[in-house]
CHARMM-style PDB file with segment names, atoms N, HN, CA, C and O in Angstrom:
ATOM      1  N   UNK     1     -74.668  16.778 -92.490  1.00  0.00      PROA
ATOM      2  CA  UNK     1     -73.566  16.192 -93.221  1.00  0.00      PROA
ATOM      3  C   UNK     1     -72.913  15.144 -92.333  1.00  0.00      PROA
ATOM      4  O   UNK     1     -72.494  15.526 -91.240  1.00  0.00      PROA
ATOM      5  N   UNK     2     -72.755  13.635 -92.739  1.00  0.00      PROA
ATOM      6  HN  UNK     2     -73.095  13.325 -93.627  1.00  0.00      PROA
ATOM      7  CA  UNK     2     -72.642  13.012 -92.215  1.00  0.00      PROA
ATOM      8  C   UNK     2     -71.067  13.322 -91.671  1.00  0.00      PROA
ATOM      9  O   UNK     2     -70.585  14.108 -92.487  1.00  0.00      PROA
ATOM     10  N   UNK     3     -69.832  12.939 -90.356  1.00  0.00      PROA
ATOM     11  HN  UNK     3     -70.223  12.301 -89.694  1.00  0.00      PROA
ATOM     12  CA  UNK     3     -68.768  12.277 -90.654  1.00  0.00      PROA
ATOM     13  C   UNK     3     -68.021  13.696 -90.353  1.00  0.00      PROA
ATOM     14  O   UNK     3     -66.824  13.884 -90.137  1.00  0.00      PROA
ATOM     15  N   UNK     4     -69.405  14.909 -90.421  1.00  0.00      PROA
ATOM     16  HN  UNK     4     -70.377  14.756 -90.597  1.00  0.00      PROA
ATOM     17  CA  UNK     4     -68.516  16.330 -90.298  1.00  0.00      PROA
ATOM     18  C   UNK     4     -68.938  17.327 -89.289  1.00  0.00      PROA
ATOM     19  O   UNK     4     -70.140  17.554 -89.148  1.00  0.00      PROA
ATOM     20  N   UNK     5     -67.922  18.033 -88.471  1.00  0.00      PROA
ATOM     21  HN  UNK     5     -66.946  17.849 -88.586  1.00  0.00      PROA
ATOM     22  CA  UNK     5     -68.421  18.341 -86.856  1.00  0.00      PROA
ATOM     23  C   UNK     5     -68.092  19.558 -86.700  1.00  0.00      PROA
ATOM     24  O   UNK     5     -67.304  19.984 -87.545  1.00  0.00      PROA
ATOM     25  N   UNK     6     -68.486  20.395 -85.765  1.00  0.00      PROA
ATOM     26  HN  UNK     6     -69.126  20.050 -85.079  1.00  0.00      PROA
ATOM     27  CA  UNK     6     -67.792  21.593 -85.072  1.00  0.00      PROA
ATOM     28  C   UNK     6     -68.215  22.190 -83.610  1.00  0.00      PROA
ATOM     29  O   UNK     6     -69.363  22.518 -83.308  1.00  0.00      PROA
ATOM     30  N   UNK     7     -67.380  22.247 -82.991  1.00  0.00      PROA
ATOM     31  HN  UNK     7     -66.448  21.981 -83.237  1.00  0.00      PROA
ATOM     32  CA  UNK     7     -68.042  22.868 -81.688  1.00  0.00      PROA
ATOM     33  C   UNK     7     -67.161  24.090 -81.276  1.00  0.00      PROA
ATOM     34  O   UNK     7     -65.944  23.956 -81.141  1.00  0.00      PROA
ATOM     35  N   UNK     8     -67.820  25.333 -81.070  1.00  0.00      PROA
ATOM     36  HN  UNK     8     -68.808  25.441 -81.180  1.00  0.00      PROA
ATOM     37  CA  UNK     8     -67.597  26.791 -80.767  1.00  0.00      PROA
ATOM     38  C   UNK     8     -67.754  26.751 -78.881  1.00  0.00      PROA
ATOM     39  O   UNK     8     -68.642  26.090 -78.343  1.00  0.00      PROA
ATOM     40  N   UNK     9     -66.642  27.646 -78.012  1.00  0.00      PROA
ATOM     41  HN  UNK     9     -65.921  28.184 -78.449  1.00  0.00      PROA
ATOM     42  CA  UNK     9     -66.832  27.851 -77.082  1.00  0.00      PROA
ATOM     43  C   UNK     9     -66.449  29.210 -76.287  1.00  0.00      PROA
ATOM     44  O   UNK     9     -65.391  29.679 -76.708  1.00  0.00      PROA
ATOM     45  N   UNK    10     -66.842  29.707 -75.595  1.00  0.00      PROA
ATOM     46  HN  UNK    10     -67.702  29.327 -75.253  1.00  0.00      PROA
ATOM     47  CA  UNK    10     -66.380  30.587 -74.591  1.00  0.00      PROA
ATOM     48  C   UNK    10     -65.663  30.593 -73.914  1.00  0.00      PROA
ATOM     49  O   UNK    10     -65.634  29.373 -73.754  1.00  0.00      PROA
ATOM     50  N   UNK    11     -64.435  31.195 -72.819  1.00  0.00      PROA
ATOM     51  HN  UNK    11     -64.458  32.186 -72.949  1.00  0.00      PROA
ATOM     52  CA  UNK    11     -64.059  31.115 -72.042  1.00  0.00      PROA
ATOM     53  C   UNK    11     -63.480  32.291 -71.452  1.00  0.00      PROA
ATOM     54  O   UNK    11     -62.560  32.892 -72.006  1.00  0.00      PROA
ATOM     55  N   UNK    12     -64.087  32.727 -70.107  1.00  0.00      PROA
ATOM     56  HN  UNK    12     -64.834  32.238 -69.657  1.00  0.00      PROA
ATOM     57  CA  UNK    12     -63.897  34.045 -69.217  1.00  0.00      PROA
ATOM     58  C   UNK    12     -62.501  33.517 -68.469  1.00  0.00      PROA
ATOM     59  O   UNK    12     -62.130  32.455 -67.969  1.00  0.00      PROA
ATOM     60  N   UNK    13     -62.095  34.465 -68.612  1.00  0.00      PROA
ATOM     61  HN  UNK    13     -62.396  35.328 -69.018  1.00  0.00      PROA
ATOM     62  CA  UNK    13     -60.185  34.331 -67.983  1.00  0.00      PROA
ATOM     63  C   UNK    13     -60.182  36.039 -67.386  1.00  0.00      PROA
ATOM     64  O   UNK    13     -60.129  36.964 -68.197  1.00  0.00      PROA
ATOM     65  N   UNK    14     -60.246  36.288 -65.871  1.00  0.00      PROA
ATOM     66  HN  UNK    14     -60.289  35.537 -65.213  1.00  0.00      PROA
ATOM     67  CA  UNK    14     -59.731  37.474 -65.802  1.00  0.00      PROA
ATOM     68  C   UNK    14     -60.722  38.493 -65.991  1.00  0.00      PROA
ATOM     69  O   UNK    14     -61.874  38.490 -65.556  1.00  0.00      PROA
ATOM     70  N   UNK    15     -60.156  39.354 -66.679  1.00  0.00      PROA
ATOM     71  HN  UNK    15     -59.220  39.356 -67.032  1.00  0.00      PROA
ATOM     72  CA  UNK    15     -60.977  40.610 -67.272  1.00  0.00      PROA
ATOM     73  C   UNK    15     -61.530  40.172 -68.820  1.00  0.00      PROA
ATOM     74  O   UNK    15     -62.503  40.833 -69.184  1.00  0.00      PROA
ATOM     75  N   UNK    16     -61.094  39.255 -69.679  1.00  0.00      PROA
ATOM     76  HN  UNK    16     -60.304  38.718 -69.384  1.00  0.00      PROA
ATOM     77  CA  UNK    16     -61.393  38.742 -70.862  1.00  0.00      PROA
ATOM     78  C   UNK    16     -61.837  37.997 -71.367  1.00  0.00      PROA
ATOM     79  O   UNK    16     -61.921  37.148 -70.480  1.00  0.00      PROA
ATOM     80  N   UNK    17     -62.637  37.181 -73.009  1.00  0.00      PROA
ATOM     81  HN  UNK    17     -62.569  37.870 -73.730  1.00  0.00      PROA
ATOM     82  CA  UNK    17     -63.468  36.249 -72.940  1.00  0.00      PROA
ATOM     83  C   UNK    17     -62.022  35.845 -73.960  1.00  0.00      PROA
ATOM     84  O   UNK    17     -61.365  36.666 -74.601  1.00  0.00      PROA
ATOM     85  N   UNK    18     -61.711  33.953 -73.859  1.00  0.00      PROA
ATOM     86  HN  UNK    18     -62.245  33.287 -73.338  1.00  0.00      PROA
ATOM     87  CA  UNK    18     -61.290  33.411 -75.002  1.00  0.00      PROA
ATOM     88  C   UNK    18     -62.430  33.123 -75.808  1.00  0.00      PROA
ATOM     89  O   UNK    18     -63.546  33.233 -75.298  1.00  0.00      PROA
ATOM     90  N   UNK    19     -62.257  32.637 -77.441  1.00  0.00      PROA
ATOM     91  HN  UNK    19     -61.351  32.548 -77.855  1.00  0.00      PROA
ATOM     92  CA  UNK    19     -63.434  32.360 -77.655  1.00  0.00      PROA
ATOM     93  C   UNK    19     -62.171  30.690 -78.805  1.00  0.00      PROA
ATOM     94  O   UNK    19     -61.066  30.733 -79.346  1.00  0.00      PROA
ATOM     95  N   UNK    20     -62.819  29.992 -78.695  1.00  0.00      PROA
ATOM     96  HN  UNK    20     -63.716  29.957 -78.255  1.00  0.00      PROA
ATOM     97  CA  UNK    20     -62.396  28.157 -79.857  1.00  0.00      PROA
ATOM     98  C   UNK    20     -63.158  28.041 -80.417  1.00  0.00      PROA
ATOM     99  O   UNK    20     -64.246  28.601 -80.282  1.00  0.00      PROA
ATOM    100  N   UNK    21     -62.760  27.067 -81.458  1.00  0.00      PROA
ATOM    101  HN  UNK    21     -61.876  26.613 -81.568  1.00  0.00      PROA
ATOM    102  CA  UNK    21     -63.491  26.690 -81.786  1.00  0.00      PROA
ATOM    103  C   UNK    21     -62.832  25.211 -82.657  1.00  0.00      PROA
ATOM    104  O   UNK    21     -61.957  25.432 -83.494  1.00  0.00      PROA
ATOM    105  N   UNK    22     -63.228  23.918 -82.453  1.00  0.00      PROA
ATOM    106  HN  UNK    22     -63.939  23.739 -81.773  1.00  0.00      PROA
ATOM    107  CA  UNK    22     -62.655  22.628 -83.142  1.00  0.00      PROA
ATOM    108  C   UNK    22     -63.588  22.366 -84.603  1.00  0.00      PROA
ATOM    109  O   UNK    22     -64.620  23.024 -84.733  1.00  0.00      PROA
ATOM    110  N   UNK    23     -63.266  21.590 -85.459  1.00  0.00      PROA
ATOM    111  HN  UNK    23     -62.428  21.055 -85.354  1.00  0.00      PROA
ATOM    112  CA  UNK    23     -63.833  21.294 -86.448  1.00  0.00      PROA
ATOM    113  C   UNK    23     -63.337  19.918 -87.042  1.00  0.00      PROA
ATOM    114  O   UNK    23     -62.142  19.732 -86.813  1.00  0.00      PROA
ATOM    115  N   UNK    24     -63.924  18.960 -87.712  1.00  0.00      PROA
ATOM    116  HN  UNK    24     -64.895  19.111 -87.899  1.00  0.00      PROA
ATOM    117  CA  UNK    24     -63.364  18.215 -88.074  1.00  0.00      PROA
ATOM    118  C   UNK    24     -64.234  17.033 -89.674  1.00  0.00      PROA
ATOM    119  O   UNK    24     -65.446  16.906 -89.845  1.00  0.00      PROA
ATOM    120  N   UNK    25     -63.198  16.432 -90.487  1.00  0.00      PROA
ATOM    121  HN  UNK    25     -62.213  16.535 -90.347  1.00  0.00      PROA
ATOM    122  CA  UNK    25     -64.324  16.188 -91.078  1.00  0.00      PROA
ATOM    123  C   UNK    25     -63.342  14.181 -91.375  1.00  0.00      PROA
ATOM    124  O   UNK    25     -62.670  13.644 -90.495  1.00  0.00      PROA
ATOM    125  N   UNK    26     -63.511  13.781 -92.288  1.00  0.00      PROA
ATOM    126  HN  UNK    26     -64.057  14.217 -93.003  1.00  0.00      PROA
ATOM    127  CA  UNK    26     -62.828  12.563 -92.454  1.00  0.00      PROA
ATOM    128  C   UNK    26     -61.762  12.461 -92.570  1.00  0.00      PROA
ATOM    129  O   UNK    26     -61.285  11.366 -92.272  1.00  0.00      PROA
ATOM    130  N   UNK    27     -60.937  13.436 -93.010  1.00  0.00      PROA
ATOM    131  HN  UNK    27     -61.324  14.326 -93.252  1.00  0.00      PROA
ATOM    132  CA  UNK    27     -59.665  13.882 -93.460  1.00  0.00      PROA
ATOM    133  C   UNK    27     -58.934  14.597 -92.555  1.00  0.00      PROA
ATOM    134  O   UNK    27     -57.771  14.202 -92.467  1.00  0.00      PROA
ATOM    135  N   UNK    28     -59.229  15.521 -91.851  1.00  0.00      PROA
ATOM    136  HN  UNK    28     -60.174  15.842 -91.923  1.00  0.00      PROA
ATOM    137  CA  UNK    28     -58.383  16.166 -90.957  1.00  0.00      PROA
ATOM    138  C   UNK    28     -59.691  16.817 -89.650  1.00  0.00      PROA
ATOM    139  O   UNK    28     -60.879  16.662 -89.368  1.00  0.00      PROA
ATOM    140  N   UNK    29     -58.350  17.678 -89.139  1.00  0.00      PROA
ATOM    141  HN  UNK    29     -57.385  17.804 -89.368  1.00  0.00      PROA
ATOM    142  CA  UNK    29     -59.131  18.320 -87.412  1.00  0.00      PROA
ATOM    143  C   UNK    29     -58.516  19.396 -87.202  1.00  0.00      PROA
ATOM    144  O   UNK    29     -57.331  19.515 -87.514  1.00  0.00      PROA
ATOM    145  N   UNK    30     -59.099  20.208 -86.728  1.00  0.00      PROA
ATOM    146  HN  UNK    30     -60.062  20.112 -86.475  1.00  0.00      PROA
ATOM    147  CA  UNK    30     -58.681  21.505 -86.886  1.00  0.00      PROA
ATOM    148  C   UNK    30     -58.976  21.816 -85.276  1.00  0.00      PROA
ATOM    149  O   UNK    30     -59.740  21.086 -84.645  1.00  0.00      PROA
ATOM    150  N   UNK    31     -58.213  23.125 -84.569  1.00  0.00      PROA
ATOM    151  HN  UNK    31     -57.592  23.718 -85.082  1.00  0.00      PROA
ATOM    152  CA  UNK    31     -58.510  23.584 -83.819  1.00  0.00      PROA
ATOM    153  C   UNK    31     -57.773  25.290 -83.647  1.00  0.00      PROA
ATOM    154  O   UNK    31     -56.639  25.498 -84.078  1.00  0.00      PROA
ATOM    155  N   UNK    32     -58.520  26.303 -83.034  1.00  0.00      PROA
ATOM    156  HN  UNK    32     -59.442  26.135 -82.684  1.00  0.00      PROA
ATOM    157  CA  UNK    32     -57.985  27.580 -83.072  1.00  0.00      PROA
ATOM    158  C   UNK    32     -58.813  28.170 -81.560  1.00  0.00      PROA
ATOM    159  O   UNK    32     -59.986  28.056 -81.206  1.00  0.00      PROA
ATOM    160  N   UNK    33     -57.558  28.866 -80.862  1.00  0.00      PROA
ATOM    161  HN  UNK    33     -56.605  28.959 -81.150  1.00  0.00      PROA
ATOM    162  CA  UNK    33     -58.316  29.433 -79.511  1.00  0.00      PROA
ATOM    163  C   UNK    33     -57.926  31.191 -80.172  1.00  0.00      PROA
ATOM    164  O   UNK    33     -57.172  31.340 -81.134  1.00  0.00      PROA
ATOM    165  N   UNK    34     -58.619  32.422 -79.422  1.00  0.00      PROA
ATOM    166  HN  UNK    34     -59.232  32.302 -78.641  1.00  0.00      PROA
ATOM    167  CA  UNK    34     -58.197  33.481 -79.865  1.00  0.00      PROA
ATOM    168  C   UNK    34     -58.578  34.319 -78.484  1.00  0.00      PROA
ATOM    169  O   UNK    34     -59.680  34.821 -78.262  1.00  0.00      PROA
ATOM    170  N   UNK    35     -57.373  34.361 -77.567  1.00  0.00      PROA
ATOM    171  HN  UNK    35     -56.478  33.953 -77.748  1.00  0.00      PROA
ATOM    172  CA  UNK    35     -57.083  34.919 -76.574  1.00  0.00      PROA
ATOM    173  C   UNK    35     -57.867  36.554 -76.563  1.00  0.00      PROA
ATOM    174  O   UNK    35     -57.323  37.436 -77.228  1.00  0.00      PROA
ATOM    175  N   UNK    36     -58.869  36.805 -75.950  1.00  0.00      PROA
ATOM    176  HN  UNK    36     -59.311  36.088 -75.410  1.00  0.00      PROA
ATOM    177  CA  UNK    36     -58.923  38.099 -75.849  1.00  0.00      PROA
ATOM    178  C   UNK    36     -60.140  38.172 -77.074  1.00  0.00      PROA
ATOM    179  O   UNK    36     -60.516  39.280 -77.456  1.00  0.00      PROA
ATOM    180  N   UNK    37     -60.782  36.796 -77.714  1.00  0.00      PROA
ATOM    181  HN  UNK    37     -60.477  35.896 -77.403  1.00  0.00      PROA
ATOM    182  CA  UNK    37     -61.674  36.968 -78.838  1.00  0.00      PROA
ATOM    183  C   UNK    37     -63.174  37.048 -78.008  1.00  0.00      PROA
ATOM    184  O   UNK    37     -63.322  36.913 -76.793  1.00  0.00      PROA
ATOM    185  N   UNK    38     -63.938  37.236 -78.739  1.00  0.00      PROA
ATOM    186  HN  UNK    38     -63.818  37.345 -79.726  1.00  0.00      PROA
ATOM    187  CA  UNK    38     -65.682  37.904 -78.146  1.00  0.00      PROA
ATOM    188  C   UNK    38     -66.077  36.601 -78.114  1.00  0.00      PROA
ATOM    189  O   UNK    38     -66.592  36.220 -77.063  1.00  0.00      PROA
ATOM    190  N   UNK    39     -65.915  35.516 -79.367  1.00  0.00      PROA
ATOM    191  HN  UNK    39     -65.497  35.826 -80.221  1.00  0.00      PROA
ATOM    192  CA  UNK    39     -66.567  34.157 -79.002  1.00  0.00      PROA
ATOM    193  C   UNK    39     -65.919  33.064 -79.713  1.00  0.00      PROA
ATOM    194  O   UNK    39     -65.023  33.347 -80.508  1.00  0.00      PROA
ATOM    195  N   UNK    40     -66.297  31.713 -79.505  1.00  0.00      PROA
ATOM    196  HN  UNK    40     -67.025  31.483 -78.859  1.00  0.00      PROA
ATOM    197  CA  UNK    40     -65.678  31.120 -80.654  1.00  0.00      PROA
ATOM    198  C   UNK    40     -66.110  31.506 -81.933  1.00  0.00      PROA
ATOM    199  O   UNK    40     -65.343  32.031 -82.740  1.00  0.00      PROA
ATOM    200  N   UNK    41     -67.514  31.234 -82.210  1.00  0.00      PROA
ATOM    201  HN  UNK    41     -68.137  30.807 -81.554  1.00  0.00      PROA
ATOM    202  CA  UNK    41     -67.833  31.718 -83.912  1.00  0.00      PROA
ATOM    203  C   UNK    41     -66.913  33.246 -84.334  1.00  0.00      PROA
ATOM    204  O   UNK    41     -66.141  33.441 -85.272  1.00  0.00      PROA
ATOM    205  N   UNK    42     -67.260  33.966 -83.479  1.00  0.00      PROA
ATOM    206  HN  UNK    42     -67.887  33.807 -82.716  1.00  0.00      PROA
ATOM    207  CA  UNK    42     -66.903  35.504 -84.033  1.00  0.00      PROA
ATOM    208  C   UNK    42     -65.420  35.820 -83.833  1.00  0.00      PROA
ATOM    209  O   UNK    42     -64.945  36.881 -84.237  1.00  0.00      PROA
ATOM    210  N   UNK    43     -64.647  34.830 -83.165  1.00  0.00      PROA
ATOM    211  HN  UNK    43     -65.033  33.968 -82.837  1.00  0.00      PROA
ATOM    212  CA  UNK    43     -63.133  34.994 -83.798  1.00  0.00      PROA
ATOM    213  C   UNK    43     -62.962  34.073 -84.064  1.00  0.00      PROA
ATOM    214  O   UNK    43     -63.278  33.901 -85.241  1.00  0.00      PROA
ATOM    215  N   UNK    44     -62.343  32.679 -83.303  1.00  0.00      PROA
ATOM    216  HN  UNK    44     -62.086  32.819 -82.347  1.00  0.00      PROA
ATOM    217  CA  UNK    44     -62.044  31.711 -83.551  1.00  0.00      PROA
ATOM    218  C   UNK    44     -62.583  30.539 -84.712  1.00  0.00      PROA
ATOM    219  O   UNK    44     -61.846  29.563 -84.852  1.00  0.00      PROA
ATOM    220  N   UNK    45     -63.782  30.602 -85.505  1.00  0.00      PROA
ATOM    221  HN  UNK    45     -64.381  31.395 -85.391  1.00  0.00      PROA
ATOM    222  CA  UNK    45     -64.668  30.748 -86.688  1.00  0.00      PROA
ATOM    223  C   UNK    45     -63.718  31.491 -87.768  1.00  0.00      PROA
ATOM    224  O   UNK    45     -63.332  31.036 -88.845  1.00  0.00      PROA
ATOM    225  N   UNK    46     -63.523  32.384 -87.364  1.00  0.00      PROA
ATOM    226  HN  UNK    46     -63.836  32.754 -86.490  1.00  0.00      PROA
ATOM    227  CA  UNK    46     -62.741  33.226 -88.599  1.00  0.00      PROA
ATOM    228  C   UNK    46     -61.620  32.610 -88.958  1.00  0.00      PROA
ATOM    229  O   UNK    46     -61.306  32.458 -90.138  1.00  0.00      PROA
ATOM    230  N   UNK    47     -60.769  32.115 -87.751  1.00  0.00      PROA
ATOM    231  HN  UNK    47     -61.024  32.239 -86.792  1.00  0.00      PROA
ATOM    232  CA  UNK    47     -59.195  31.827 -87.932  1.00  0.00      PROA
ATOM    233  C   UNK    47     -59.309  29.994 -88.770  1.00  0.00      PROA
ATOM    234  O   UNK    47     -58.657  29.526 -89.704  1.00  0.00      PROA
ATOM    235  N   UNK    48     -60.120  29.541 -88.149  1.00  0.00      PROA
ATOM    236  HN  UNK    48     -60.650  29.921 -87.390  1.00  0.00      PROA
ATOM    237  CA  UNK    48     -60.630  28.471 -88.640  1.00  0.00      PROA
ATOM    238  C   UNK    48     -61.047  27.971 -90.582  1.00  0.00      PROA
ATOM    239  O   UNK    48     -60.576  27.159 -91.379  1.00  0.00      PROA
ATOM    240  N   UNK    49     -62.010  28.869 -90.612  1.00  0.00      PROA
ATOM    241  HN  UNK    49     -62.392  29.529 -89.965  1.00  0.00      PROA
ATOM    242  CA  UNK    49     -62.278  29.213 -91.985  1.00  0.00      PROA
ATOM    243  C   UNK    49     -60.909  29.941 -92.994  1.00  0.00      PROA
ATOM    244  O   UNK    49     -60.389  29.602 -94.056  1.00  0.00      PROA
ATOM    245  N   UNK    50     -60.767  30.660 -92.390  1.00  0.00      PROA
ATOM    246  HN  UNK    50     -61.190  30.935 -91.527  1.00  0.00      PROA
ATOM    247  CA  UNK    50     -59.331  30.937 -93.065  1.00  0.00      PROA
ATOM    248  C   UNK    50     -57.863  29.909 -93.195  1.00  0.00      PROA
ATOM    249  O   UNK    50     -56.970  29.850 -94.041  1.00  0.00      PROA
ATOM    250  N   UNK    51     -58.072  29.325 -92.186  1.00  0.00      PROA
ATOM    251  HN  UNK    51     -58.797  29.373 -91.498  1.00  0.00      PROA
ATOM    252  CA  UNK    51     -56.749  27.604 -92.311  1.00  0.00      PROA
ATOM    253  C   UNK    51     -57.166  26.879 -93.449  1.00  0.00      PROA
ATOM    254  O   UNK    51     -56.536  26.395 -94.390  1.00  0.00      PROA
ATOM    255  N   UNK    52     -58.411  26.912 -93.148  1.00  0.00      PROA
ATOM    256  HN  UNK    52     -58.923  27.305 -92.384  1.00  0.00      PROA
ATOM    257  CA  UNK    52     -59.062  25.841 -94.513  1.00  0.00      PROA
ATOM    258  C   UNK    52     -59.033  26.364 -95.536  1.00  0.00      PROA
ATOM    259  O   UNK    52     -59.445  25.566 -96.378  1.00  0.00      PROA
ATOM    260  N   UNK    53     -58.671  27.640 -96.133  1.00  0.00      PROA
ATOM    261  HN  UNK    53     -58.336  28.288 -95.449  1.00  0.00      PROA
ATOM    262  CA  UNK    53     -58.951  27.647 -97.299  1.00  0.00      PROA
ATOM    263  C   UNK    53     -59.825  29.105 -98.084  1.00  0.00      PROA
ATOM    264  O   UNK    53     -59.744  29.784 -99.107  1.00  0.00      PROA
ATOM    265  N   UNK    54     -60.760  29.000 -96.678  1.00  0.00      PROA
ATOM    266  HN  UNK    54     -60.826  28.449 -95.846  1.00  0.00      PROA
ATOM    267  CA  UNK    54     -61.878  30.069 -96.775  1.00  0.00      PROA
ATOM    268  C   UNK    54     -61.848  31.701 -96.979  1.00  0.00      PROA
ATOM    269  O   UNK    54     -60.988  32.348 -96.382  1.00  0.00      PROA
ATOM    270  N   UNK    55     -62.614  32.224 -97.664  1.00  0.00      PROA
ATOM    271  HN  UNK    55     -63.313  31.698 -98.149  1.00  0.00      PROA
ATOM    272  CA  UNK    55     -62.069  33.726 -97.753  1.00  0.00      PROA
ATOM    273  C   UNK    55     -62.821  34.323 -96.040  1.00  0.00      PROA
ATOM    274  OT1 UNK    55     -62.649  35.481 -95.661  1.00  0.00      PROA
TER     275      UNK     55
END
């Protein structure tokens, strides 16, 4: 899909993983970190999909 993006990441802090994740398409940009989440897709994915709209 042209014009439309996302990138998921990790991040070890401590004893814990953050997990992000950004998204963006012609219209807007999104971003969500989730302190203490397993990854970006598997939390930060969720919080994401859910801003937009998503069940």
């Amino acid at each position: 899909m042209s014009g439309v993006g996302a990138k998921t990441g990790t991040a070890e802090e401590g004893d814990h993983t953050n997990g992000w994740l950004t998204a963006y398409d012609s219209r807007i940009s999104v971003a969500a970190l989730v302190e203490g989440g397993s990854s970006g897709v598997d939390s930060a994915g969720y919080v994401v999909r859910r801003l937009l709209g998503g069940s």
